[in-house]
N, C-alpha and C positions, 0 to 999 in steps of 0.2 A: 696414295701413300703420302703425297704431301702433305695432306691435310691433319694426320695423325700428330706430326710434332704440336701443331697448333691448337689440338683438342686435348692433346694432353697437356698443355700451359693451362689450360682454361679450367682442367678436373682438379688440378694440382691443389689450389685454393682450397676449394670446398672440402678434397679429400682428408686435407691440415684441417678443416675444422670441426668433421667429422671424427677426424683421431683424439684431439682434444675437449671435443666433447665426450667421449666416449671414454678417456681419460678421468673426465672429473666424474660423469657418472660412476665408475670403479671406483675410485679413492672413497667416494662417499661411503659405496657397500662394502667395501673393506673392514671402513673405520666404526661404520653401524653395526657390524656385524661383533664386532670386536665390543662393541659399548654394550651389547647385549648380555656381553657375560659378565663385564665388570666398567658400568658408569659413577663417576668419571673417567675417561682414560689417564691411564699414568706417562706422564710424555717426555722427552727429551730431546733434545736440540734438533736431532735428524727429525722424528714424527713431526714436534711443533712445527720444522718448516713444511715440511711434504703435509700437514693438513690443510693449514695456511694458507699455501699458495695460490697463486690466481696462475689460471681463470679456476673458479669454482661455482659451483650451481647450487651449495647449500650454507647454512652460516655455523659459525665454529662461537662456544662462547667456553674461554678458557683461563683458568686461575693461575697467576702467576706468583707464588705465594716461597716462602720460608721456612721449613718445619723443624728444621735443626734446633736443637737446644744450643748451638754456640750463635747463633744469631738470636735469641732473645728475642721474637717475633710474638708476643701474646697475641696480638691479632689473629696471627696467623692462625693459632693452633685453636684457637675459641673460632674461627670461623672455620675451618675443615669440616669439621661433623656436619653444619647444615649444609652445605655445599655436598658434601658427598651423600645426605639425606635428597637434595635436586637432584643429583646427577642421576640415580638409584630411581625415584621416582617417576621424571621423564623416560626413563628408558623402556621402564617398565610398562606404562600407557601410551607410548610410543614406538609397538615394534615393526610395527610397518615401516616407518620413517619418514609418515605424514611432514613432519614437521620442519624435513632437513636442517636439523640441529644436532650438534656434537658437542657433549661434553670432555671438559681434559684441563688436566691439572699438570702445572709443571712448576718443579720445584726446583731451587736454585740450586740443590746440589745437583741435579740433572741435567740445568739449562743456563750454566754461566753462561755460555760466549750468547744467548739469547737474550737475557737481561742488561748485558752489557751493549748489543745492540739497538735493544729500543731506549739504552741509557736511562734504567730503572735505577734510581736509589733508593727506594725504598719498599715495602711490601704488607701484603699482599696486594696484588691490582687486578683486578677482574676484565677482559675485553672480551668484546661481542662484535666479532670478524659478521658482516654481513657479506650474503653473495654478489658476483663478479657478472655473472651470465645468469640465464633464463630469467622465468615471469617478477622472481623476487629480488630480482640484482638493482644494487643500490648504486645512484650517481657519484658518493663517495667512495674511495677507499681504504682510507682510514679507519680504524676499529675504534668502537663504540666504549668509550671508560666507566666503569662503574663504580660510585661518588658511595665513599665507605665514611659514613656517617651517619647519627644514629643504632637503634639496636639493627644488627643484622642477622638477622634470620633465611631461612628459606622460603619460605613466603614472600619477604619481599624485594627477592632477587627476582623470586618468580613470573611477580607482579612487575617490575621493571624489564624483564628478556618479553615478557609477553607486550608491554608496550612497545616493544622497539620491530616483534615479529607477528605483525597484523594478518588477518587471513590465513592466519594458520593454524593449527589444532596446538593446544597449550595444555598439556595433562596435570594432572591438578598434584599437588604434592602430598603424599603418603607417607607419614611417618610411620616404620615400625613399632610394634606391639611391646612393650618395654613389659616381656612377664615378671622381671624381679620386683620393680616398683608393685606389681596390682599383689604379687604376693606378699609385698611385705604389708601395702598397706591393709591387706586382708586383716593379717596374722596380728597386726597392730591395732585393727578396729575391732575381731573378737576380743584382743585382750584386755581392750578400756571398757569394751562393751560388760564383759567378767568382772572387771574390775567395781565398775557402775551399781551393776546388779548388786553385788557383795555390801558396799558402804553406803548404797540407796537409804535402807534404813534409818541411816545413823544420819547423812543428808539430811534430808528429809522434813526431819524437826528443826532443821537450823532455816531450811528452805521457807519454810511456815513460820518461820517465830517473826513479831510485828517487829521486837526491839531490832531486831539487825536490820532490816529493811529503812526503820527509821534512823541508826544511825549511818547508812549508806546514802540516801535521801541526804542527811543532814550535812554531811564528810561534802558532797557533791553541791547543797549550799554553798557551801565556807569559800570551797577553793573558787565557784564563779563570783559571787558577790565582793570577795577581795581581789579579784583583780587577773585572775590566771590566762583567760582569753587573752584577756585585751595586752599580758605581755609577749604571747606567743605572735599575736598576729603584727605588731609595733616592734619585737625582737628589742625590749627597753633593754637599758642596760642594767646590771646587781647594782648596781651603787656612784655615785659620783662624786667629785671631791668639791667642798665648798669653797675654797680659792681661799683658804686660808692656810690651808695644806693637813686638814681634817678632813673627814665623811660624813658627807652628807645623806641622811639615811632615807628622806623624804623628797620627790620634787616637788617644786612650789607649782603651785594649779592645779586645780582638778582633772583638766585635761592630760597629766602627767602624773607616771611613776616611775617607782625605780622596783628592779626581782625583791630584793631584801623586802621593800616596802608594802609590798605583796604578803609577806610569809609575817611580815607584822601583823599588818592587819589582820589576815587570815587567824593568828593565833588570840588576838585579843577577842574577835567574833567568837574564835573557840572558847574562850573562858566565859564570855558572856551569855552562851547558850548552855553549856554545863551548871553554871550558877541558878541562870533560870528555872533549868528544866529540876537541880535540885531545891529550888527554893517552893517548887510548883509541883513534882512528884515524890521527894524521898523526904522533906522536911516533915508531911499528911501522916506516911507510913509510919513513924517514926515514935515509938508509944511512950519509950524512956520523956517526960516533961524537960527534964534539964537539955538533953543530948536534943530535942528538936528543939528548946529556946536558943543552943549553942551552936545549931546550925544554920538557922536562921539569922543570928548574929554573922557568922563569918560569913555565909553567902552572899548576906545580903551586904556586908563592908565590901563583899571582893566588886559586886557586882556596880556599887557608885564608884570604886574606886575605878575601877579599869573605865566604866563610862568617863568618867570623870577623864581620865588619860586621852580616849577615841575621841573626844573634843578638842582636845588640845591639842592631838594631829590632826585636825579638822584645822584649825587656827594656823597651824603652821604650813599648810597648804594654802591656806587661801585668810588673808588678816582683817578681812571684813567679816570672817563669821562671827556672826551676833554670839552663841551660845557658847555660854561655859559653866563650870560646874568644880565645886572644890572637892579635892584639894589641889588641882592641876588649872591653875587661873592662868 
């Protein structure tokens, strides 16, 4: 009988860490059990601590988040849907509970005195509690922060909890079937489709006919050869002032422009392709003798004249250019 106090000092130990194992095993199928009917869990100061706590055998990753409208939280509320799109979807390829992972949301109206403890100012914050005990318990105990930057989707929470939980089964993310979208876009692609069909006809000829084509080609000239790229990619600016306390409407060098100087040019090319194309297709057709000697006339003045001008902004860019032409010397 002596021996019995001292074999019971000895079971004492073990028997404690039997009970606590046996312990976190329960909490986990509790709280699995629970995720099964609605992932994420919804939590409050008592769960957050009783899932939390150590020692634990499985890892906990849970959103600490804002969703009140008096706290002004955008983040917040643009990140919930994918979060509870992961939470739904692990749970769902996960019900064994391969993965001992638990999802759970807790919101600050449910969990002041909890935000107030890890001395959160601000929201939403994501932590990834890894386990205490067994084969996947980590050296740390500190939980894992998840760096809210960038677009945040589902995906790539997922791709980050799966970095953090190796050797483990990772169920891939399943978004639900959105029927209203596929019917609307249905109902909207019969109707353009109807639509199509109906005014195809009348299409059709305009699709075929050379002159639009050419003046589409030609519109698509104008704007590159004056200059459009090269202010988009250089962000020039519309105009500058000459330091005399006027506008300057050109900049000096070829290597430079200015928006305005652009829409210049562009328009004088405009005038000089019109001229041309009248002096070379409508002047021929033209049977009246007087009315094609009269348009030949003006065409052909517009078209020195304004030459005559694109020179002289040539000069003003750049004061070595050789070329000039009257009435703009």
């Amino acid at each position: 009988m002596r021996w019995l106090p001292l074999l019971l000092s000895f079971a004492l130990p073990f028997g404690s860490l039997a009970a606590k194992k046996s312990s976190t095993v329960d909490r986990f199928d509790e709280f699995h059990a629970k995720a099964q009917a609605s992932s994420p869990l919804k939590l409050a100061d008592s769960s957050y601590k009783k899932l939390t706590s150590a020692p634990r055998d499985y890892s906990v990753a849970v959103l600490l988040t804002a969703l009140d409208a008096r706290f002004g939280c955008q983040l917040c509320n643009d990140f919930q849907p994918e979060w509870d799109v992961l939470g739904k979807s692990w749970a769902k390829g996960d019900k064994k509970g391969e993965s001992r992972l638990i999802f759970g949301t807790l919101d600050f109206s449910n969990g002041r005195d909890t935000f107030i403890s890890l001395g959160l100012q601000s929201a939403p914050v994501l932590l990834l509690f890894q386990p205490t005990t067994g084969p996947h318990a980590s050296t740390s105990f500190d939980p894992i922060r998840y760096d809210f930057s960038g677009p945040q989707t589902a995906e790539n929470v997922h791709e980050w909890i799966a970095r953090h939980l190796p050797d483990r089964p990772h169920p891939a993310v399943s978004r639900p079937i959105n029927y209203i979208a596929w019917i609307v876009s249905t109902v909207l692609t019969l109707f353009f489709a109807a639509v199509a069909y109906q005014i195809w006809p009348y299409v059709l000829p305009v699709i075929q006919n050379c002159n639009v084509w050419a003046g589409i080609s030609l519109i698509g000239i104008l704007l590159f050869t004056s200059g459009q790229m090269f202010n988009r990619i250089r962000k020039v600016p519309y105009v500058a002032g000459d330091g005399r306390g006027g506008i300057s409407y050109f900049a000096s060098g070829f290597q430079n422009q200015f928006g305005l100087e652009t829409q210049i040019v562009a328009f004088m090319y405009g005038v000089l392709s019109f001229a041309t194309i009248s002096l070379a297709i409508k002047a021929p057709r033209t049977r009246d003798p007087k009315i094609q000697q009269l348009m030949v006339i003006v065409w052909g003045a517009v078209l020195v004249l304004m030459y005559s001008f694109l020179l002289s902004v040539f000069r003003v860019k750049n004061g070595g250019y050789p070329f000039k032409l009257p009435p703009f010397m």
